[in-house]
C-alpha positions, 0 to 999 in steps of 0.5 A: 500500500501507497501512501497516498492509500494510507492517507485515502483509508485513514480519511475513510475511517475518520468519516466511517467512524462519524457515522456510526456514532452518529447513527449510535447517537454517540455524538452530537451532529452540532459538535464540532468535532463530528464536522471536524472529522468528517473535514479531515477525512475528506481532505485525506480522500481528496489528496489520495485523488491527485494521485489516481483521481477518479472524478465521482469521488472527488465530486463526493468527497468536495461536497461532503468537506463543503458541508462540514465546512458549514457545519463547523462554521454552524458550530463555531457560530454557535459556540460564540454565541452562548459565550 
């Protein structure tokens, strides 16, 4: 295995493991350590993809980081709301 595959894996465990605590309710969707995450692991995926990119998992991948993006910055908001 490639390091590029290490990388891609490791970002795939990071949003797997969101996931099933999310669906365990084992985390908060608001945190933003479930957004973080699922960031991270994205941008593994992506960087995995400059090496043999495949355009429909890069489409995937760039939506989902879009969408943890917004709910970090959701929670960012949040959290200096309360403050």
């Amino acid at each position: 295995m490639e390091f590029h595959d290490i990388l891609g894996t490791t970002g795939v465990g990071f949003i797997v493991v969101m996931y099933v605590m999310l669906q365990t309710e084992n985390i908060d969707p608001g945190r933003m350590a479930f957004s973080l995450l699922n960031a991270v692991g994205s941008v593994l995926i992506l960087i995995s993809l400059t090496y043999e990119f495949n355009f429909s998992a890069a489409l995937i991948e760039g939506v989902w980081l879009l969408v943890s993006v917004y709910g970090l910055w959701r929670a960012w908001r949040k959290r200096r709301a309360a403050a």
